[in-house]
N, C-alpha and C positions, 0 to 999 in steps of 0.2 A: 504494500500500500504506500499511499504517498506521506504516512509517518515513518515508516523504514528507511525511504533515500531521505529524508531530512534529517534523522538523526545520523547516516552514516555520513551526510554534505559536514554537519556538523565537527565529526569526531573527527573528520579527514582535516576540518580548520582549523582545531586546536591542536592535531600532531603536526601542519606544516607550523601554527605559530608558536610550538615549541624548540621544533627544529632551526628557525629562527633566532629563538633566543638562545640557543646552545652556539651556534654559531656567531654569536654577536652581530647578528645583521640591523642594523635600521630599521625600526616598525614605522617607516611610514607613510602615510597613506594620497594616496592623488586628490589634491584640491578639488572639488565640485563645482562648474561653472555655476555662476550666477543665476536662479530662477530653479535650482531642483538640480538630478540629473542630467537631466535632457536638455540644461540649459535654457536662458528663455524664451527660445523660439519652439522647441518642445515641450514648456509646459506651456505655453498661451494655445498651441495649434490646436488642442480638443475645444478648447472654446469656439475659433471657429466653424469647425466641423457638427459640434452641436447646436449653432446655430441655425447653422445653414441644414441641418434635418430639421429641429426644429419648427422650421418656414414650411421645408419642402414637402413631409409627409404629410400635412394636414392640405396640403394644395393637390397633393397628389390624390390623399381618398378621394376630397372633394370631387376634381374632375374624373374618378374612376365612378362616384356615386353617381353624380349626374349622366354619365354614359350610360350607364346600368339604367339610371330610369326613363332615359329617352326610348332604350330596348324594349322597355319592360309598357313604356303607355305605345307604340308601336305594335307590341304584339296582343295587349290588350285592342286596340281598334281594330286591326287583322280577326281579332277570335270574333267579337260582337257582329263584325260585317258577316264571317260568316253562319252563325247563329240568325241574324237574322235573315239571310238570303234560305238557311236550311227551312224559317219557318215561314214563310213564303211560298215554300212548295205544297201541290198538292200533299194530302195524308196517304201514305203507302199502305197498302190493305195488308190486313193481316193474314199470316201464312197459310194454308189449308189445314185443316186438320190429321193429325197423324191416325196412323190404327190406331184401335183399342185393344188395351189388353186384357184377358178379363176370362 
């Protein structure tokens, strides 16, 4: 599971930063630019990307809704025309009657 490789990432960090200090080497460590990690053009960029969905996916249902209901009264006028063209017609007689069983 993924507590197994964290304790073994672990126990693999404290034997190289022992071996380290047995060796007297320098612990240390690389500066972090400015703004996090990722510097600040890595940490501001989720900003704009959740911006910009944000905007986009309510714009998007919108015009995927509105398609949907143009289909939807489209196929409702198609059904009604022909319901009523079907009662329109004369009344089809009923089928003859079958044997009896008996």
């Amino acid at each position: 599971g993924q507590g197994g490789r964290i304790g073994v990432v672990r126990s693999a960090g404290m034997v190289l930063l022992r071996m380290m200090q047995r060796l007297r080497l320098p612990l240390r460590c690389a500066k972090a630019p400015p703004g996090g990690a990722g510097g600040k053009a890595g940490g501001e960029a989720w900003k704009k990307y959740a911006s910009v969905a944000f905007f986009t996916v309510p714009i998007g249902v919108t015009l995927y809704l509105g398609d949907w209901q143009r289909k939807r009264y489209s196929w409702k006028v198609d059904m009604i025309a022909r319901r009523e063209k079907s009662l329109a017609l004369p009344p089809v007689p009923p089928p003859p009657p079958g044997p009896r069983e008996g």
